[in-house]
N, C-alpha and C positions, 0 to 999 in steps of 0.2 A: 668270838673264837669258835663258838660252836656252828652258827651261820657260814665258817672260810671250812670246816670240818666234813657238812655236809654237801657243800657246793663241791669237796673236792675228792669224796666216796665215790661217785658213780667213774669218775676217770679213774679212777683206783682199781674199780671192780671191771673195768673194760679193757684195762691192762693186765689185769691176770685174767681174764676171760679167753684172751685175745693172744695171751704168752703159752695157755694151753693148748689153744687151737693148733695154734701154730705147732708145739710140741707132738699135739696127737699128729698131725699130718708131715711133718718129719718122720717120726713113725714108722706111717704108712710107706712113706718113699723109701724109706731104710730096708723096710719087707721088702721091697718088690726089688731090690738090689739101685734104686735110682740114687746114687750118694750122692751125686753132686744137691742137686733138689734138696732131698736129706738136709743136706749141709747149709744151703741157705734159709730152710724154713729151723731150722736147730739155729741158726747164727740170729736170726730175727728173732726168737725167742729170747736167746739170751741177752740179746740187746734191750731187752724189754725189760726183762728180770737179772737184772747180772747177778744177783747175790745166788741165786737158786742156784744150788750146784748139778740137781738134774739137767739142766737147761745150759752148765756149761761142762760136763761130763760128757753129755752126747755132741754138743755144739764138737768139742774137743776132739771127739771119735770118732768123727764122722769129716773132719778136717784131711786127717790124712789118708782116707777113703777115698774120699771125692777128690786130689790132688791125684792120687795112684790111678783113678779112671781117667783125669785127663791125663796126664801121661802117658797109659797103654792109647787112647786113642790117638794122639801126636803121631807114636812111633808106628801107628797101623797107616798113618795120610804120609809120616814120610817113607816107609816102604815101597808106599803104592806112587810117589814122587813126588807127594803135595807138600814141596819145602817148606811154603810161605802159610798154610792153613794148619801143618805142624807146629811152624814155630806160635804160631797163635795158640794153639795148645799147651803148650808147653809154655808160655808164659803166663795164661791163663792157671793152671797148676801151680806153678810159682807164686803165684799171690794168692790162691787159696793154701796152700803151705810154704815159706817163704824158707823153715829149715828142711826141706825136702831136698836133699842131696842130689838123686836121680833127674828132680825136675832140673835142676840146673846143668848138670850133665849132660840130659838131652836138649837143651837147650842149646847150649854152647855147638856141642856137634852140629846140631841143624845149621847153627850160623856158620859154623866152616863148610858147609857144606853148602850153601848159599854163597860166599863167596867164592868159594872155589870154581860153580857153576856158571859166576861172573864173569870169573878170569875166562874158563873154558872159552864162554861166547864173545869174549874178548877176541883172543886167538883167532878163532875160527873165523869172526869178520874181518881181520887184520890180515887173512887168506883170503878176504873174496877178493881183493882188488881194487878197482876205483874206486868202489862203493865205501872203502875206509878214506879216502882221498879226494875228496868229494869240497867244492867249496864252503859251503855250510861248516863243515867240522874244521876246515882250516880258521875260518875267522869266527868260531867260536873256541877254536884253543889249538891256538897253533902247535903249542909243543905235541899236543895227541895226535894230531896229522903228520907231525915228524915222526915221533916214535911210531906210528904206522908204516910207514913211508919205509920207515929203516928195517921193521919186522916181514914187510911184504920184503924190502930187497934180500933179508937175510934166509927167507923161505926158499926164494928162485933161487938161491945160491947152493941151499943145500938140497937141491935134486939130485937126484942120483943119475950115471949117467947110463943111459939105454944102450 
């Protein structure tokens, strides 16, 4: 017993060695405003040590820190019109807080916001012309070349007359 005792100290002492480390250098990234960072070396700790409540007080505090910065960054890539590296943010946020309200809100928008962009370039091919009409798209889905067909005839129809 005493031989399984000491074989199993040094992993013992390497794990709380190794749960402070990690703690101090949370820390440090929590100074310098980095929460996300923060947040995974705080999360790695606590995974190390779950009973320690410093380890999961800041793990916890530093949760919806680092979900609020992705978040703001989401909503700075889809201002700027980066839908698809938005919503990457913002799903990303989501899983680091999963009750975070806002994440899922900007979320959601992103994705109407994405499909709607769909439709848009829908449309707007559905105006070039042949190029919606095209044999390829026929005998890959004939119905899409009809309803093409019908939205190109219903465009020429509503022209206005000069």
């Amino acid at each position: 017993m005493l031989l399984l005792l000491s074989l199993r100290l040094p992993d013992l002492a390497k794990t709380i060695d190794s749960a402070k480390a990690l703690y101090d250098k949370g820390q440090d990234a929590e100074a310098r405003q980095n929460y996300e960072q923060a947040f995974d070396y705080f999360k790695q700790a606590y995974n190390l040590k779950p009973k320690d409540l410093r380890y999961r007080t800041a793990f916890e505090r530093t949760r919806f820190l680092a979900a609020s910065s992705r978040v703001h960054r989401g909503q700075i890539l889809r201002d700027a019109g980066k839908l698809d590296e938005a919503l990457v943010e913002f799903q990303k946020g989501l899983e680091t807080d999963p009750s975070s309200f806002i994440a899922q809100q900007e979320l959601k928008r992103t994705q109407q916001m994405i499909r709607r962009r769909r439709i848009r370039s829908r449309r707007l091919r559905c105006r070039a012309g042949p190029r919606c009409a095209d044999d390829w798209s026929r005998r890959r889905a004939p119905w899409n070349w009809l309803r093409s067909r019908t939205c190109l005839l219903r465009s020429k129809s509503r022209k206005k007359p000069t």
